[in-house]
N, CA, C and O atoms as a MOPAC input file, in Angstrom:
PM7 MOZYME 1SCF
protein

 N     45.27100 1   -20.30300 1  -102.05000 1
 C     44.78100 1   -19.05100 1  -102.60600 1
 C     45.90100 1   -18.01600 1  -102.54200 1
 O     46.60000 1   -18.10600 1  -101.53300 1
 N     46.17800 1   -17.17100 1  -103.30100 1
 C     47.08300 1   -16.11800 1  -103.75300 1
 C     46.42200 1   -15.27000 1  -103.26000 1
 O     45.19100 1   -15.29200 1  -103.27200 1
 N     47.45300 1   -13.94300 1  -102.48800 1
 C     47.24500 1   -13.19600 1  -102.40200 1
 C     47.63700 1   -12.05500 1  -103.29100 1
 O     48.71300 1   -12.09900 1  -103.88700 1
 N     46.67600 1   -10.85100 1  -103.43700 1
 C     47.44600 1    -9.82000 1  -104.59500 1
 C     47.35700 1    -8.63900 1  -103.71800 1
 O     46.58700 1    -8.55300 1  -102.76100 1
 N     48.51600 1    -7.38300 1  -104.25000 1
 C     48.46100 1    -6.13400 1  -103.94500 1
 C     48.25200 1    -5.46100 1  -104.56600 1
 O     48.36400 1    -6.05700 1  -105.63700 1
 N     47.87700 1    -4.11200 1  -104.86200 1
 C     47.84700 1    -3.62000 1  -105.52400 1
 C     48.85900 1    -2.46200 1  -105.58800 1
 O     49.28900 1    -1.99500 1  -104.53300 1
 N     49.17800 1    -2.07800 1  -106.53200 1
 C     50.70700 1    -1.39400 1  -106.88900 1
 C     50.49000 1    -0.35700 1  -108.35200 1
 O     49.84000 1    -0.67800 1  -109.34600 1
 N     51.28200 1     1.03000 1  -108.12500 1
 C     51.25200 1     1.46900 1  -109.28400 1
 C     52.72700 1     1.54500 1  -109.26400 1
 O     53.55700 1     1.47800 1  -108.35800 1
 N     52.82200 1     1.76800 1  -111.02100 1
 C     54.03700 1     1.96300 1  -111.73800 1
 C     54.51900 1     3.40900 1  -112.46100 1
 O     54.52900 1     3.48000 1  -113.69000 1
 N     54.84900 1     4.35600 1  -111.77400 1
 C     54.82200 1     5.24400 1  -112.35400 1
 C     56.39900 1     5.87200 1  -113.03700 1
 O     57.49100 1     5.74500 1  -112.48300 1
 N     56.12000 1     6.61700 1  -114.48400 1
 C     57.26300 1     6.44200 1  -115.11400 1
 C     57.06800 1     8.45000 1  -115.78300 1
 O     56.04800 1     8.85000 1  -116.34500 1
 N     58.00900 1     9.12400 1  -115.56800 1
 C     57.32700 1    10.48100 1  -115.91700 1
 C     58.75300 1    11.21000 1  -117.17800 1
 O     59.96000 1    11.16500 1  -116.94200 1
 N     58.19600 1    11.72500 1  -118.25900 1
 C     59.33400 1    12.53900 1  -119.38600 1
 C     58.61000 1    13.75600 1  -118.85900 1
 O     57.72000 1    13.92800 1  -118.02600 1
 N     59.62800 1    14.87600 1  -119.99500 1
 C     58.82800 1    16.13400 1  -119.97300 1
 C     57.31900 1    16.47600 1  -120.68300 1
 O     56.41700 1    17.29600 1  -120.51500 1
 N     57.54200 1    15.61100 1  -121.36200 1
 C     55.99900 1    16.08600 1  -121.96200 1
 C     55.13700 1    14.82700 1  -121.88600 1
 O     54.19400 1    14.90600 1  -122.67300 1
 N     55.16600 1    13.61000 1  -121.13700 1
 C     54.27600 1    12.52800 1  -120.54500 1
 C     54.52800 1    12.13500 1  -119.52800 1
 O     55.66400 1    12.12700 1  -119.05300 1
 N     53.44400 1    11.69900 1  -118.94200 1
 C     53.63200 1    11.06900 1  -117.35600 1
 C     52.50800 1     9.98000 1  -117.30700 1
 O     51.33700 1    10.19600 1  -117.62000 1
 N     53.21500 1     8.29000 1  -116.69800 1
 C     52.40500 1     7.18100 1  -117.25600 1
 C     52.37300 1     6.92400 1  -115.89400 1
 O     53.42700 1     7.23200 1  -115.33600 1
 N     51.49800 1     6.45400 1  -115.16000 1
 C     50.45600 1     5.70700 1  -114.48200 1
 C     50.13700 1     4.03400 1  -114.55400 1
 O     49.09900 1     3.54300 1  -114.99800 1
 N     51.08300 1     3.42900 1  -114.10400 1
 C     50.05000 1     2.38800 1  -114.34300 1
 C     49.69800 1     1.52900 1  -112.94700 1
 O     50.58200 1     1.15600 1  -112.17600 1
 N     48.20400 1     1.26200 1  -112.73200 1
 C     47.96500 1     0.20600 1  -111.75500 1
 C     47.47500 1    -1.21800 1  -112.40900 1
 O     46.91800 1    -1.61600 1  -113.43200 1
 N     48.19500 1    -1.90500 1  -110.81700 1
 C     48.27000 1    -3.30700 1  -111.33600 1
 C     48.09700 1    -4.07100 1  -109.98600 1
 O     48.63000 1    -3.65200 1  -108.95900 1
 N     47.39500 1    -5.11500 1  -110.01400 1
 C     47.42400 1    -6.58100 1  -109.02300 1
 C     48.43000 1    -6.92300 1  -109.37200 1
 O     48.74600 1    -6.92300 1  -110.56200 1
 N     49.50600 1    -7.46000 1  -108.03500 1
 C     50.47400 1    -8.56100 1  -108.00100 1
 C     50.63500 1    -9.18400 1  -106.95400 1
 O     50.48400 1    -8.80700 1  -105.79200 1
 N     51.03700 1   -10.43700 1  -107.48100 1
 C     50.95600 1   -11.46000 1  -106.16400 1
 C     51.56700 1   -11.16900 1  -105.01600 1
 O     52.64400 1   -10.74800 1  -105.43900 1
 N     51.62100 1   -11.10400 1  -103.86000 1
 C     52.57400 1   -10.92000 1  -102.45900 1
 C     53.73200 1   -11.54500 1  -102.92600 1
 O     53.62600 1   -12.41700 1  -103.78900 1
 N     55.09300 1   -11.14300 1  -102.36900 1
 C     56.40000 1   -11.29600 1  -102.52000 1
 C     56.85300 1   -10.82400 1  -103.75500 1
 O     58.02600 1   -10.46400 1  -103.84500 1
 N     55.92600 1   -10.75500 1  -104.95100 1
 C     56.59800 1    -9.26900 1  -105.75900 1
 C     57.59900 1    -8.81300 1  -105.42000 1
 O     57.73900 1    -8.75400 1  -104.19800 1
 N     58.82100 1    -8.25000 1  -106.34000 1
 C     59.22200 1    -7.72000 1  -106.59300 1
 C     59.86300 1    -6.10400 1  -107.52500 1
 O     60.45800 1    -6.19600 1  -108.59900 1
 N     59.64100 1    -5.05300 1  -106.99300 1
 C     59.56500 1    -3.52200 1  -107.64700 1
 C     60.08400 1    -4.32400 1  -109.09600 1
 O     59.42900 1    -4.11300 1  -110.11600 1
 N     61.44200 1    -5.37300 1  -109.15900 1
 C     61.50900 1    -5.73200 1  -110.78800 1
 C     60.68300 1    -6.39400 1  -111.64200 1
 O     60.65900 1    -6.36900 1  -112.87300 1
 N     59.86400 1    -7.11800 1  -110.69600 1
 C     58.73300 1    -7.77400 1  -111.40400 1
 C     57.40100 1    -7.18500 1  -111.84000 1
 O     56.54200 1    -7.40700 1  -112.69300 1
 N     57.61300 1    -6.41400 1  -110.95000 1
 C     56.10900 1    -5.36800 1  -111.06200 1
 C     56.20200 1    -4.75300 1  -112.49300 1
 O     55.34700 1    -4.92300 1  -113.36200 1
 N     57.65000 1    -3.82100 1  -112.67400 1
 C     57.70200 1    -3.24900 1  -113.65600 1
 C     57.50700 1    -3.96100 1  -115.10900 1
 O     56.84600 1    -3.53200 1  -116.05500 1
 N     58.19400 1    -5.05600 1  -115.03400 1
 C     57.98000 1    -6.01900 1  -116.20000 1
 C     56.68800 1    -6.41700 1  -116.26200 1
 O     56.06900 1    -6.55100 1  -117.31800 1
 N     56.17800 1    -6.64600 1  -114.99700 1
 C     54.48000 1    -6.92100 1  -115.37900 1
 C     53.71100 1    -6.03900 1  -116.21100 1
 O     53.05400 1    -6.26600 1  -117.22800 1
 N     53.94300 1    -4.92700 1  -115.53200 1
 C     53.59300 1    -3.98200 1  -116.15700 1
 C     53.27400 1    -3.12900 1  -117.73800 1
 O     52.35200 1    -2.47700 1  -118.22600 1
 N     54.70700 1    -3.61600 1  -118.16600 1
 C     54.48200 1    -3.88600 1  -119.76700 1
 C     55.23500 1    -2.63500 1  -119.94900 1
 O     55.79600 1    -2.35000 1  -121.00700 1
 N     55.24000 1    -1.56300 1  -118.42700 1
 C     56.07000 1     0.14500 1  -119.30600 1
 C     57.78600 1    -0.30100 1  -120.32600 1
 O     58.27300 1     0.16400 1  -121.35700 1
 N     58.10200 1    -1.08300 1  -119.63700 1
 C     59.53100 1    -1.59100 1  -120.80000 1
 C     59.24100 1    -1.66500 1  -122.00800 1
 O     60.10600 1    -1.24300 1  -122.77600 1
 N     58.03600 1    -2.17700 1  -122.57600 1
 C     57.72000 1    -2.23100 1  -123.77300 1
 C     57.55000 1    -0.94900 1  -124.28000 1
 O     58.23700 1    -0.47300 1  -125.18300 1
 N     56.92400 1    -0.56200 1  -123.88500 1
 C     56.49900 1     1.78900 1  -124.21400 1
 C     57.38800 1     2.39700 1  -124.07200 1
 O     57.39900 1     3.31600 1  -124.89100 1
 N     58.55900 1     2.40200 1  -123.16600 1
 C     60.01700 1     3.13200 1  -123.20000 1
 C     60.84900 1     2.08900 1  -123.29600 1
 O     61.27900 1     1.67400 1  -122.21900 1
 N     61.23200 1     1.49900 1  -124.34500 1
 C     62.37600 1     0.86000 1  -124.37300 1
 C     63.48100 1     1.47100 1  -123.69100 1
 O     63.82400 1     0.63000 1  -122.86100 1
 N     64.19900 1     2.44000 1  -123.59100 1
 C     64.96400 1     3.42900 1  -123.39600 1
 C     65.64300 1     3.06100 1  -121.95200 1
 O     66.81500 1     2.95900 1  -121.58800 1
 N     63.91800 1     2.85200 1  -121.05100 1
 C     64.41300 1     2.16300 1  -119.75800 1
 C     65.21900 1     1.22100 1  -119.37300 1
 O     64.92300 1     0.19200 1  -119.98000 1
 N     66.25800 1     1.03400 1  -118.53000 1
 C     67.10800 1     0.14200 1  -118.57300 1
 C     67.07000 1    -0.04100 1  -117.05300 1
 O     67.34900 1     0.89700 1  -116.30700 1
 N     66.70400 1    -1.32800 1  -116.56500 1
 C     66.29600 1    -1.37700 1  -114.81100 1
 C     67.98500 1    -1.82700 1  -114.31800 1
 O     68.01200 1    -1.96100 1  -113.09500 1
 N     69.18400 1    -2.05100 1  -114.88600 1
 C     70.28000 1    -1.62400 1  -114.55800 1
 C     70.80900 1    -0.29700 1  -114.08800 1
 O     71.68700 1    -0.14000 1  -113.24000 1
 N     70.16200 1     0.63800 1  -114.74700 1
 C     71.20100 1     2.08600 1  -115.00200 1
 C     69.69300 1     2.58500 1  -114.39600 1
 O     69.60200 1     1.92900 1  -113.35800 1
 N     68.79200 1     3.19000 1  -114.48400 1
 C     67.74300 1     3.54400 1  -114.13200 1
 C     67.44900 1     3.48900 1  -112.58800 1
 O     67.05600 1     2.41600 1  -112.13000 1
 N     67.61800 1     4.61500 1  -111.71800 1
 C     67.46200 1     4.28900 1  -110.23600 1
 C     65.46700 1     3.82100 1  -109.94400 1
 O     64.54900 1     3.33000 1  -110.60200 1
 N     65.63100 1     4.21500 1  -108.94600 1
 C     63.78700 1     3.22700 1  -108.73100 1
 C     63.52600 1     3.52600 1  -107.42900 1
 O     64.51100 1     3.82100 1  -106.75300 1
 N     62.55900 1     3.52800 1  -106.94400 1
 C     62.08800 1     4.27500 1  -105.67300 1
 C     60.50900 1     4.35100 1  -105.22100 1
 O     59.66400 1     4.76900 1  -106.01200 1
 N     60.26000 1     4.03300 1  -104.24800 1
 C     58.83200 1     3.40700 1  -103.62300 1
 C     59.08600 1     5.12300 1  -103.09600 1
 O     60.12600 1     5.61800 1  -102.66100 1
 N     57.74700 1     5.77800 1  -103.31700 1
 C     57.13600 1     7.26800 1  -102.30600 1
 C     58.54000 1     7.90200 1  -102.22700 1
 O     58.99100 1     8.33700 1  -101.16800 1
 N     59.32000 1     7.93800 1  -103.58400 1
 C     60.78800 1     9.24900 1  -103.55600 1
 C     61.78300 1     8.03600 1  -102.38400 1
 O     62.61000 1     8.61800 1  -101.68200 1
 N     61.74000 1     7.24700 1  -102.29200 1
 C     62.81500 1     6.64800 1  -101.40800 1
 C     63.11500 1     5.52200 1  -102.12800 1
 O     62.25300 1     4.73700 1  -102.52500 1
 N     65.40400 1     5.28400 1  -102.49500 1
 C     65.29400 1     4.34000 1  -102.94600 1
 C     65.39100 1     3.27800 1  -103.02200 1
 O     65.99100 1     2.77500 1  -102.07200 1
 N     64.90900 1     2.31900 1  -104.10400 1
 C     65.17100 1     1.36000 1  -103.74000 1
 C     65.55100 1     0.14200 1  -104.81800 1
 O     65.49100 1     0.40000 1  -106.02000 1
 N     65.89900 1    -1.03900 1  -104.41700 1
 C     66.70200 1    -2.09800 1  -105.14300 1
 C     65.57000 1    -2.88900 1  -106.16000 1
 O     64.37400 1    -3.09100 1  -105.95000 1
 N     66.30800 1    -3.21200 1  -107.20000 1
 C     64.91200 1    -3.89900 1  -108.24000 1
 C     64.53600 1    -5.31700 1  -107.22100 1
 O     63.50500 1    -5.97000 1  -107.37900 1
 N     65.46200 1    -5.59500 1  -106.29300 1
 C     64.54400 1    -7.18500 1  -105.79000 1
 C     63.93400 1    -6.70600 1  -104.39600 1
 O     63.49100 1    -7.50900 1  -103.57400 1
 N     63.95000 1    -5.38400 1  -104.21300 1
 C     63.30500 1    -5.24500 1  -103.36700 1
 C     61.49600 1    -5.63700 1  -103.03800 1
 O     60.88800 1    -5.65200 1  -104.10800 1
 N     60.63800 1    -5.91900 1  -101.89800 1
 C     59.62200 1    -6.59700 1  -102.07500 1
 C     58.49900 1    -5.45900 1  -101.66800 1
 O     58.45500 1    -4.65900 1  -100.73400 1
 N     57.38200 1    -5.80100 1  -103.05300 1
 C     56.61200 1    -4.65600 1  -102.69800 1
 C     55.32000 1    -4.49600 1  -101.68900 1
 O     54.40400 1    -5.29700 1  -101.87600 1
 N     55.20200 1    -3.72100 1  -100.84500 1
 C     53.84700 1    -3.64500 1  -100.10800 1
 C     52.46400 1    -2.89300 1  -100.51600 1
 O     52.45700 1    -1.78500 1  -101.05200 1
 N     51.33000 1    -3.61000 1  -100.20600 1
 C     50.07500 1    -3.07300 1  -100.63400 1
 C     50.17000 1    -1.10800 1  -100.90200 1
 O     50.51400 1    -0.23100 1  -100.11000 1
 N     49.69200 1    -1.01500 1  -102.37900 1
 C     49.29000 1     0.21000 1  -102.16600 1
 C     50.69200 1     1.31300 1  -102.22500 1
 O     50.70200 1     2.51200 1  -101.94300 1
 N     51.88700 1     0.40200 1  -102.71500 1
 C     52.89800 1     0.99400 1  -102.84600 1
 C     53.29100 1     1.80200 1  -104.55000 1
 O     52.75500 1     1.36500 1  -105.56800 1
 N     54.04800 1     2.71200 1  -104.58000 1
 C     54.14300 1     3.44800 1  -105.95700 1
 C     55.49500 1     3.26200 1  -106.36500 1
 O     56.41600 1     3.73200 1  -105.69700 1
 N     55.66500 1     2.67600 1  -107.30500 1
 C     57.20300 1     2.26500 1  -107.84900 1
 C     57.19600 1     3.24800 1  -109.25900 1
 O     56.61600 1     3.13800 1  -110.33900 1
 N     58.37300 1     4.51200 1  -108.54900 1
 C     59.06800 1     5.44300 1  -109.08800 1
 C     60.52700 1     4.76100 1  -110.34100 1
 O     61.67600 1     4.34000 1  -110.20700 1
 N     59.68500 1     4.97500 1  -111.33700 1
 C     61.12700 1     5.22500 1  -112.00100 1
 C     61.88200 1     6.00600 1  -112.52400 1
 O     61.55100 1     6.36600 1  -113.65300 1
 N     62.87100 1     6.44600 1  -112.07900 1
 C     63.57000 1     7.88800 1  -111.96300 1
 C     64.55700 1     8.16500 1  -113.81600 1
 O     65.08600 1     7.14000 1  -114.24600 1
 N     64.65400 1     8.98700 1  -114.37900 1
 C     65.26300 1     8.98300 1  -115.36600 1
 C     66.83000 1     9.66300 1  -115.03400 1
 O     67.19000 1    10.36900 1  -114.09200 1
 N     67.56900 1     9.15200 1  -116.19000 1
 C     69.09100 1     9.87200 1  -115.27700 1
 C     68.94900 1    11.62200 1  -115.88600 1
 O     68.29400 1    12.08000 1  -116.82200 1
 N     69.85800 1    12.27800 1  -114.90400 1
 C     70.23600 1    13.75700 1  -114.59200 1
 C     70.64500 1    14.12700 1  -116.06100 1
 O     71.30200 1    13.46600 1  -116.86500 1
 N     70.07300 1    15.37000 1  -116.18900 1
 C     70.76000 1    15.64700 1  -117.94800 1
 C     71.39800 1    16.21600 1  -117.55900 1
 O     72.41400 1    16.10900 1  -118.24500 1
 N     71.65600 1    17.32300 1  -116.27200 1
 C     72.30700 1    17.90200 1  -115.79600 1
 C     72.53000 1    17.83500 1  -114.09200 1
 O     71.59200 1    17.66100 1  -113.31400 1
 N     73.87700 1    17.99700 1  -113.69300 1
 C     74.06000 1    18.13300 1  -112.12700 1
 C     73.15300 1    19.39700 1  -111.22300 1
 O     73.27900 1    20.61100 1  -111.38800 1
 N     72.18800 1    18.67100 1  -110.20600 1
 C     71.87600 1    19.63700 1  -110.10400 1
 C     72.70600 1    21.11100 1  -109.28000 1
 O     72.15800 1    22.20000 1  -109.45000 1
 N     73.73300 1    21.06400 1  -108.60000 1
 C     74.57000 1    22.07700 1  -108.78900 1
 C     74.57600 1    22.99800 1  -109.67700 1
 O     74.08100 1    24.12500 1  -109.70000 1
 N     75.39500 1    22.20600 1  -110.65500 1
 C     75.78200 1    22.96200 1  -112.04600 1
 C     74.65200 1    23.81900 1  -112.40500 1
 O     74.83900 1    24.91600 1  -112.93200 1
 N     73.10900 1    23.21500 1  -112.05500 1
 C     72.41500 1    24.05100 1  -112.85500 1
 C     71.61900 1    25.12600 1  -111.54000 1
 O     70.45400 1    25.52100 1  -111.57900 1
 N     72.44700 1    25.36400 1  -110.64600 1
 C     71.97800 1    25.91700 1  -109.40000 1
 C     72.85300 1    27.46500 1  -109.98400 1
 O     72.46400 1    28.63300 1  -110.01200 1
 N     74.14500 1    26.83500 1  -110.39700 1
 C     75.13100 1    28.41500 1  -110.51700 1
 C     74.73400 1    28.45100 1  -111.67800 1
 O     74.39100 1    29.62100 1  -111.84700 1
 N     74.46900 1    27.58200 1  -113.10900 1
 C     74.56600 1    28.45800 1  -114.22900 1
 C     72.73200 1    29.27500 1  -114.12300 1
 O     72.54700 1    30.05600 1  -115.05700 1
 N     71.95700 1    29.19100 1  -113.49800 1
 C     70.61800 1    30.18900 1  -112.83000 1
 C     70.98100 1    31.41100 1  -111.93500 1
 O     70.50900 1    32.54200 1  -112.05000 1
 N     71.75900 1    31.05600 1  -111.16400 1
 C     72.83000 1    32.41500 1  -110.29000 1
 C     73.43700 1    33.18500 1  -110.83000 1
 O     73.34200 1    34.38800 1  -110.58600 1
 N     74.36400 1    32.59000 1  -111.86800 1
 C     74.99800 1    33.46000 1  -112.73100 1
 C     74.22200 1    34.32700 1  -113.85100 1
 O     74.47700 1    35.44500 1  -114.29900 1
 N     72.98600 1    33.24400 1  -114.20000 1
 C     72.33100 1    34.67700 1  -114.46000 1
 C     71.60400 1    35.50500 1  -114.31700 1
 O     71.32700 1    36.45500 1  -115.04900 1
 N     71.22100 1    35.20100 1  -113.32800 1
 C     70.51200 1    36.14200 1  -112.22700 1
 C     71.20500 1    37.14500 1  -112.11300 1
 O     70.60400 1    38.19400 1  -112.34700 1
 N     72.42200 1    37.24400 1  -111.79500 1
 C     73.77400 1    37.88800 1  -111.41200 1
 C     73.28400 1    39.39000 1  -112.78400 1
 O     72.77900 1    40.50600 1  -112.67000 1
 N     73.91100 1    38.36900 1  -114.21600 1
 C     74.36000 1    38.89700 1  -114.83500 1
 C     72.82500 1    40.11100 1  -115.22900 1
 O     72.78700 1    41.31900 1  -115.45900 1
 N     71.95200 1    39.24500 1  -115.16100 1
 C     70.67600 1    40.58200 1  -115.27200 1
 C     70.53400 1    41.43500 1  -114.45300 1
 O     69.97300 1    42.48200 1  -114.77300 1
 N     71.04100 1    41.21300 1  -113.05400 1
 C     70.73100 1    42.63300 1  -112.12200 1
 C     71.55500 1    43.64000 1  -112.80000 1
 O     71.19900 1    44.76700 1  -113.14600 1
 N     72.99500 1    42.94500 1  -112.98200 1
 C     74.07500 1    43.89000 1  -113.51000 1
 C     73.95500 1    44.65200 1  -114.53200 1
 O     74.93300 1    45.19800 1  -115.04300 1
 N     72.13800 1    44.86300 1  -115.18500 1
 C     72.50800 1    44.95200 1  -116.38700 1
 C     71.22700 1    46.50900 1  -116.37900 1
 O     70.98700 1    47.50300 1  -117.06500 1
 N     70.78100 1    45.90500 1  -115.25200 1
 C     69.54700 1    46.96200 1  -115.21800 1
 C     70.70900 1    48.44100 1  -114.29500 1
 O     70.21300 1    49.53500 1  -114.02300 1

């Protein structure tokens, strides 16, 4: 007899955020899950090479093995550093006090 866990897949843009739960067998894998899952098919875009991944914001490896009740994050890449976009908000913060 097989055992299953249960696991969501969650995948988020700016203007959608997908959800998916799913049974999978024990020893799963976060890469298998996702492919189970079917979200590759709905965002092609995703690429589980280049695409980081992460159980509860912590990350982790596509052969990593998943536990009951776990949430497999897939992270999209940075459009911007968040630095960069720390000073270009400072700077204008800056530039509006300066203005009043």
């Amino acid at each position: 007899m097989t055992a299953f866990l249960q696991v969501e897949i969650v995948y988020a843009l700016s203007h959608i955020q997908i959800l998916e739960k799913l049974n999978v067998s024990a020893g799963c894998t976060v890469e298998q899950a996702i492919k189970y899952s079917g979200i590759l098919d709905q965002f092609p875009e995703i690429d589980l090479t280049k695409n980081k991944l992460g159980i509860f914001g912590r990350f982790v490896q596509p052969e990593s093995r998943l536990s009951p009740c776990d949430r497999v994050e897939i992270y999209r890449p940075l459009i911007i550093d968040p630095k960069e976009a720390r000073r270009i908000r400072a700077k204008k913060s800056l530039c509006t006090e300066n203005r009043r």
